[in-house]
C-alpha positions in Angstrom: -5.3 244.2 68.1 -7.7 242.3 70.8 -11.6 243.6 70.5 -11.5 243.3 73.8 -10.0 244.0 76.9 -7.1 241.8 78.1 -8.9 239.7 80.9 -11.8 239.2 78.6 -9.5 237.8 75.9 -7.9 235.9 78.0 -11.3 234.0 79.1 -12.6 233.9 75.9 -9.6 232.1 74.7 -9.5 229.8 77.3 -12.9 228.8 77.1 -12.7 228.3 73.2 -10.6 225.1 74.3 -13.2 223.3 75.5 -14.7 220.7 74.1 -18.1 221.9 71.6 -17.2 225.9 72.7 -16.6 228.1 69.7 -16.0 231.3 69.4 -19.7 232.7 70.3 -20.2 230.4 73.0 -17.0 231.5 74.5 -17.9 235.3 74.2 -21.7 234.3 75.3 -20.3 232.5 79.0 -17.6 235.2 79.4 -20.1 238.1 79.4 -22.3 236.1 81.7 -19.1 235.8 84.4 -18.5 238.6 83.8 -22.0 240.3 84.6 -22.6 237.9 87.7 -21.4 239.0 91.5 -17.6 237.9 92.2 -18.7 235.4 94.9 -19.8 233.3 92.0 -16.8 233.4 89.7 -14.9 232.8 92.8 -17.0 229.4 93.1 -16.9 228.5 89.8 -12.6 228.8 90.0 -12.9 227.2 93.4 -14.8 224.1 92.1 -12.5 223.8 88.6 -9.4 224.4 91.2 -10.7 221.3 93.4 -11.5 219.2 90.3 -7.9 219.1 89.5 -6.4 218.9 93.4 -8.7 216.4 94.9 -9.4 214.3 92.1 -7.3 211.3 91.5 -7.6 207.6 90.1 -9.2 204.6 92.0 -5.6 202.3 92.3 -7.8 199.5 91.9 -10.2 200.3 89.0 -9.1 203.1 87.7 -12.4 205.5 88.0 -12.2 209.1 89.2 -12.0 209.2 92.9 -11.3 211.7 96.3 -9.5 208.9 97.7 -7.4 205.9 96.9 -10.4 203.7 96.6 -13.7 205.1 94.8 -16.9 204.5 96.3 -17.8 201.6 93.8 -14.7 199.4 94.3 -15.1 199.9 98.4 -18.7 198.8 98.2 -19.4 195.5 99.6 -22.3 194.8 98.0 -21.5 194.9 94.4 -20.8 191.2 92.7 -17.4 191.1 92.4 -17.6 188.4 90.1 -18.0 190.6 87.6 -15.9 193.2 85.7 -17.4 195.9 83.1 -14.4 197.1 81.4 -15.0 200.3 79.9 -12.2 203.0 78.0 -13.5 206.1 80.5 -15.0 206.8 83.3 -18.2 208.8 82.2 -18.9 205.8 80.6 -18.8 204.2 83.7 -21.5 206.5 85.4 -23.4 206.3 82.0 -23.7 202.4 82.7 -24.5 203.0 86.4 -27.5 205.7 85.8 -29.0 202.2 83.8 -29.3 200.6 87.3 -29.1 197.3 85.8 -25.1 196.3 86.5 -24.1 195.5 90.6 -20.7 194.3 89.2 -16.8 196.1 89.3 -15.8 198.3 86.1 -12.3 198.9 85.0 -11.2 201.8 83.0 -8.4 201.2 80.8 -8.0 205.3 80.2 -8.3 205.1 76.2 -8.5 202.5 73.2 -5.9 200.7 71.3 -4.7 203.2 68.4 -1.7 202.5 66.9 -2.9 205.6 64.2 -2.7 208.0 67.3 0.5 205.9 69.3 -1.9 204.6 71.7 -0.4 200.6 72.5 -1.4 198.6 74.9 1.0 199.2 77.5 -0.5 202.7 77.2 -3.4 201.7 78.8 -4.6 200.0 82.3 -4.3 196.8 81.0 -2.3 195.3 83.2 -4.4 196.0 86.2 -7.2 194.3 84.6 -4.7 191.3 84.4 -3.5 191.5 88.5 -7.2 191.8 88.6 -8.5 188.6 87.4 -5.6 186.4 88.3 -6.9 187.5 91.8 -9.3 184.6 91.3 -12.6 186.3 92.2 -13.2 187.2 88.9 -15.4 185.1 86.5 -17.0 187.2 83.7 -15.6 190.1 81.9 -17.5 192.2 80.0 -16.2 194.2 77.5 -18.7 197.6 77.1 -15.9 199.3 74.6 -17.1 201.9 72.2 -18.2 199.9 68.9 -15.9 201.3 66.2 -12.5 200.0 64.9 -10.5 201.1 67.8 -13.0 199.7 70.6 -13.3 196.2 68.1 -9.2 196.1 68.1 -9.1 196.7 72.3 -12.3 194.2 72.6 -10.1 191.4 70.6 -6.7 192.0 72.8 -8.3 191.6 75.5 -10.3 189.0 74.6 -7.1 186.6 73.8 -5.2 188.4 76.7 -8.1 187.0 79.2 -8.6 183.5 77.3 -5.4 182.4 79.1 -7.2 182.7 82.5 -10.0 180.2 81.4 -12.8 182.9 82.3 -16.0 184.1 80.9 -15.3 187.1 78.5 -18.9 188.8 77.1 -19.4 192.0 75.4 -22.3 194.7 75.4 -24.9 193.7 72.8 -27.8 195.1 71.1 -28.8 198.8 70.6 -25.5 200.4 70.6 -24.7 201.6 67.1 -21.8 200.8 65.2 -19.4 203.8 65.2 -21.0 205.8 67.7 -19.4 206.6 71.2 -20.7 204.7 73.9 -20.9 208.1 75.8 -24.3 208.9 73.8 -26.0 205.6 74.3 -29.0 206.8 76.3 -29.5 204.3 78.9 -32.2 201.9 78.2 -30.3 200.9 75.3 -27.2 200.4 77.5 -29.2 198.4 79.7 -30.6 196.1 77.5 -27.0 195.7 75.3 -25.3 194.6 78.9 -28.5 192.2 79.3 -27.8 190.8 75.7 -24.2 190.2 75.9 -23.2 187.9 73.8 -19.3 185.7 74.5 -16.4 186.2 72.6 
């Protein structure tokens, strides 16, 4: 039998399915919905109800985006010499907070896995291909998460891009092996995109 009423359950429950939300988190956030005016939980639905019917992906990059285009890969001023390729986009906006990269990013939507079925033609690797045989292209940097699944997508690519006779680098120094990118602060993301080393 539920300990509490059916709504609340049901909100509790849902909420335990986000990521790092246990059980006493989930009961901690529902009582505080629950205990603030309805124009606010009407908001808060609102916002998550927008987030999933207004958000789409750049066709170019890849990034989260209102329209077909996101703001990055319509900018004119950014060096589109350069490519960042990252696995997902808050990495992305964790590389742009370092204000030290003016270049393109793609996001390839995951790693290589084959433990968890995740193959290349999984991934947006192909687009980053149309990309660079575009021509404008002249250094790719791989900024992949450094543990054996970013190390296995990092060295694909690498001999995918060879063919095209182009600069391929990779984030450097600072970012610890077998941590997620996503919790590089970002000095040290800004100086391992500094030190990039080639591949």
């Amino acid at each position: 039998m539920s300990q509490y009423p059916e709504p609340l359950e049901k909100l509790i429950k849902e909420l335990k399915k986000l990521p790092s939300i246990g059980q006493r988190t989930a009961e901690r956030l529902a009582f505080y919905l629950l205990n603030q005016p309805e124009e606010n939980a009407m908001l808060l639905s609102q916002a998550v109800l927008d987030l999933k019917t207004k958000i789409r992906l750049c066709r170019e990059c890849f990034n989260f985006s209102e329209e077909e285009l996101c703001t990055i890969c319509k900018d004119g001023h950014r060096d589109r010499s350069m490519i960042c390729v990252i696995s997902h986009p808050p990495e992305l906006w964790k590389i742009e907070r370092c204000n030290g990269y003016h270049g393109l990013y793609h996001v390839l939507g995951g790693l290589i896995s084959p433990v968890n079925d995740v193959h290349p033609e999984d991934l947006h690797i192909d687009g980053l291909m149309r990309r660079i045989e575009g021509g404008a292209v002249q250094e790719v940097i791989l900024a992949l998460d450094p543990k054996v699944e970013g190390e296995a997508t990092s060295m694909y690519l690498a001999r995918r891009i060879k063919t095209y006779g182009i600069s391929t680098t990779r984030i450097a120094q600072g970012v610890p092996i077998g941590r997620d990118l996503e919790f590089a602060d970002e000095l040290t993301l800004n100086r391992a995109l500094q030190g990039r080393v080639s591949i």
